[in-house]
mmCIF file of the C-alpha atoms, coordinates in Angstrom:
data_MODEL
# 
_entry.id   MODEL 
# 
loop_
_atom_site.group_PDB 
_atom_site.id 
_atom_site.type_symbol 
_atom_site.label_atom_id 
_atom_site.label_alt_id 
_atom_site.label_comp_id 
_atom_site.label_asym_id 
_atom_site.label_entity_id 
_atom_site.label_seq_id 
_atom_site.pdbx_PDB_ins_code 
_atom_site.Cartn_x 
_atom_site.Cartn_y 
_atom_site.Cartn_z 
_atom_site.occupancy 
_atom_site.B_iso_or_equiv 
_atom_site.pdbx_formal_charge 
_atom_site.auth_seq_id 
_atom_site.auth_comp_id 
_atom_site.auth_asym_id 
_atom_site.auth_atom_id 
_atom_site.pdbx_PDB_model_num 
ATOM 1  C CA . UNK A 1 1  ? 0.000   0.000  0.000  1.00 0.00 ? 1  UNK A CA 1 
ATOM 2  C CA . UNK A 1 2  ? 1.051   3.481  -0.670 1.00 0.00 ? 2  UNK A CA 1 
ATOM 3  C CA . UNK A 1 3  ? 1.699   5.382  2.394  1.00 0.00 ? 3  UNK A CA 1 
ATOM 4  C CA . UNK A 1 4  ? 0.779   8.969  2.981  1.00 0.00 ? 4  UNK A CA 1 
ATOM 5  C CA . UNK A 1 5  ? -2.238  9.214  0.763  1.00 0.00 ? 5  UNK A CA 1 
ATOM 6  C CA . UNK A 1 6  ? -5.649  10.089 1.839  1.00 0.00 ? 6  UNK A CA 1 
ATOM 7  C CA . UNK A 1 7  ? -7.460  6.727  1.421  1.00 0.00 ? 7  UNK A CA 1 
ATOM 8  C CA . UNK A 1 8  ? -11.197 7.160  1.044  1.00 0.00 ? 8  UNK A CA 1 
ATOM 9  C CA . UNK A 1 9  ? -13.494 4.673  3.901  1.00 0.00 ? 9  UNK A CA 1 
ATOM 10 C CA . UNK A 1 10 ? -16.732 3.373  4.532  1.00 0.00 ? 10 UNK A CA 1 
ATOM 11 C CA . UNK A 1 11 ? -18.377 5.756  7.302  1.00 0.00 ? 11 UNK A CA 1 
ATOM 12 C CA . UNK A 1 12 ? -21.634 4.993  8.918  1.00 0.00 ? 12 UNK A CA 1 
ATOM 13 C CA . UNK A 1 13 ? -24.129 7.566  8.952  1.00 0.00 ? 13 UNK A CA 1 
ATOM 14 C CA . UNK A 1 14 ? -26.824 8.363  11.599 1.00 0.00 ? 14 UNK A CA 1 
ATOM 15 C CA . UNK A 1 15 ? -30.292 9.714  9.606  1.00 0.00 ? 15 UNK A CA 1 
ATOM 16 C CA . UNK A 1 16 ? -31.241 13.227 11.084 1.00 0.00 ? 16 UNK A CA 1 
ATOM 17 C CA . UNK A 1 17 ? -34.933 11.952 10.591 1.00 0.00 ? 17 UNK A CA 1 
ATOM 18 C CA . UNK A 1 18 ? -35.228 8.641  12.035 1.00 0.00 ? 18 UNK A CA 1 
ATOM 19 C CA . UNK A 1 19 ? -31.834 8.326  13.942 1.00 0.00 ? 19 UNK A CA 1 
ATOM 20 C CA . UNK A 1 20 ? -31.013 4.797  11.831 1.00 0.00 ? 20 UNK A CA 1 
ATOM 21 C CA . UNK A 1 21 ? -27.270 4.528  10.855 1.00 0.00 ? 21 UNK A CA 1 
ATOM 22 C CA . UNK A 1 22 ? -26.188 3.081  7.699  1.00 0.00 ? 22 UNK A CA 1 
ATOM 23 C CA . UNK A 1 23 ? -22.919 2.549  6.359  1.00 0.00 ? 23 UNK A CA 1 
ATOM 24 C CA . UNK A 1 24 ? -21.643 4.452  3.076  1.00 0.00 ? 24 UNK A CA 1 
ATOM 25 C CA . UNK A 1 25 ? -18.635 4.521  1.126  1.00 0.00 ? 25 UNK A CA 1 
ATOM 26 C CA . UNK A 1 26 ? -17.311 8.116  1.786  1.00 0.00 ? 26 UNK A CA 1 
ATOM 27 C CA . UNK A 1 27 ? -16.551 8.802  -2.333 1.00 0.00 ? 27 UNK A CA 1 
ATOM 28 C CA . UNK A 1 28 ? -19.879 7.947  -3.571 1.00 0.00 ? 28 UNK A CA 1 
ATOM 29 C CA . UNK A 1 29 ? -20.828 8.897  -6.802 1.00 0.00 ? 29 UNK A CA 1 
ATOM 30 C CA . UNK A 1 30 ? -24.652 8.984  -5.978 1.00 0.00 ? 30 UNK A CA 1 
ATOM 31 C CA . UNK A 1 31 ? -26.658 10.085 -3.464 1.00 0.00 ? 31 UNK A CA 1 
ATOM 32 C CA . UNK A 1 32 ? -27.140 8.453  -0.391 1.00 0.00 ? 32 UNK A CA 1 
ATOM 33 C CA . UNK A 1 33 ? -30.648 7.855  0.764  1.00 0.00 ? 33 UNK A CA 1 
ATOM 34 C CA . UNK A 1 34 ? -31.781 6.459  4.497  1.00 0.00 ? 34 UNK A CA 1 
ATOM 35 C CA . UNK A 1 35 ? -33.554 2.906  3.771  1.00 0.00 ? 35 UNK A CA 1 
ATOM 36 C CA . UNK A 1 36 ? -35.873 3.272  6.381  1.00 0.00 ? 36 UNK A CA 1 
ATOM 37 C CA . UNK A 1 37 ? -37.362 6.545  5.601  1.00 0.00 ? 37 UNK A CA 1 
ATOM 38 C CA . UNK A 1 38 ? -35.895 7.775  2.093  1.00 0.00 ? 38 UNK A CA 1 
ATOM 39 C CA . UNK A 1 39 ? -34.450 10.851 3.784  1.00 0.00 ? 39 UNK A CA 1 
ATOM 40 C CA . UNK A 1 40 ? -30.914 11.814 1.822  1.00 0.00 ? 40 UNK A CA 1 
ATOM 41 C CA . UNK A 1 41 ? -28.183 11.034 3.962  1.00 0.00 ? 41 UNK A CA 1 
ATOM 42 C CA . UNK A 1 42 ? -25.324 12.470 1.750  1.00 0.00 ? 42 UNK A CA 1 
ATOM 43 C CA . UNK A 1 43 ? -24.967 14.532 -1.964 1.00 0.00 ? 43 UNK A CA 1 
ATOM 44 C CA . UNK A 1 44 ? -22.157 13.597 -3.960 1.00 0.00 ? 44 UNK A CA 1 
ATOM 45 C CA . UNK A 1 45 ? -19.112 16.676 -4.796 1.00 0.00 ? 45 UNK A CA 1 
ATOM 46 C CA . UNK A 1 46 ? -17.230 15.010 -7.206 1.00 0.00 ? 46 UNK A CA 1 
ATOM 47 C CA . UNK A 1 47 ? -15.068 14.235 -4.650 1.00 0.00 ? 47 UNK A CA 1 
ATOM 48 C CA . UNK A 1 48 ? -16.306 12.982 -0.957 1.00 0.00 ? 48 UNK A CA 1 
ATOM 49 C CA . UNK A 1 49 ? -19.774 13.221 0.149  1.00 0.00 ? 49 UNK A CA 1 
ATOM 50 C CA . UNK A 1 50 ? -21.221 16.244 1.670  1.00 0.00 ? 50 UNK A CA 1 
ATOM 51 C CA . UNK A 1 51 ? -23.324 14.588 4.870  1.00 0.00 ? 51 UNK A CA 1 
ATOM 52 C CA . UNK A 1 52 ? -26.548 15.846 5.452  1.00 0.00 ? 52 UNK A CA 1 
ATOM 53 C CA . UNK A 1 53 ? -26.673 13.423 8.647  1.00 0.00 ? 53 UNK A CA 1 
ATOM 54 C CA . UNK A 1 54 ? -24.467 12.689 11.020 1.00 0.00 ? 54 UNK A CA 1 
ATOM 55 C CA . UNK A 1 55 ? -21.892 11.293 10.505 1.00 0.00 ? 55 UNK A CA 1 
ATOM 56 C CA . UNK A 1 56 ? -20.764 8.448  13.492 1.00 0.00 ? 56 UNK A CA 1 
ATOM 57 C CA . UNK A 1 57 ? -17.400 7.059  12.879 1.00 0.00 ? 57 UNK A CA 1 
ATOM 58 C CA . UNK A 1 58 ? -15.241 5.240  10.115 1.00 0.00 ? 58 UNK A CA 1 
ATOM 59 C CA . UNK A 1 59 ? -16.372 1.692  9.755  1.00 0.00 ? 59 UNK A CA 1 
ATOM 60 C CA . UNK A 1 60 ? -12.263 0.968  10.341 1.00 0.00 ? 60 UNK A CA 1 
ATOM 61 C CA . UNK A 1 61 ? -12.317 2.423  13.709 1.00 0.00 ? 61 UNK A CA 1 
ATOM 62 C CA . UNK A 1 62 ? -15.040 0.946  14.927 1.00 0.00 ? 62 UNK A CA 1 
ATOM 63 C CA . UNK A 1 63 ? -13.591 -2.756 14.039 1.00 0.00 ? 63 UNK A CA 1 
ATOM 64 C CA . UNK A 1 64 ? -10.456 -1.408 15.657 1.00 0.00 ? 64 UNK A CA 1 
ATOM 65 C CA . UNK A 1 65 ? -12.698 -0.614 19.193 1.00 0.00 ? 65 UNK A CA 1 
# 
């Protein structure tokens, strides 16, 4: 692996809605929608998301925890 470089992660997500957290991949190229209540969750930048909810933690850190 290249070291130094930004890698993009999977994040999870908490809706601002219904408080249900769903994981994402941080550089997603659509929007992300809640699957419980179809609220957007994230808008795509052309580069990393812009999170409309909150966003929890890195799916890496909490494996690491």
């Amino acid at each position: 692996m290249t070291e130094g470089k930004d890698r993009a992660k999977f994040v999870i997500v908490k809706c601002p809605d219904c408080s249900s957290e769903q994981i994402t991949f941080e550089r997603a190229t659509s929007a992300i929608t809640c699957k419980i209540c179809g609220s957007t969750l994230a808008t795509p930048t052309g580069g990393r998301l812009k999170f409309k909810g909150q966003l929890v933690r890195s799916v890496e850190d909490a494996a690491q925890s």
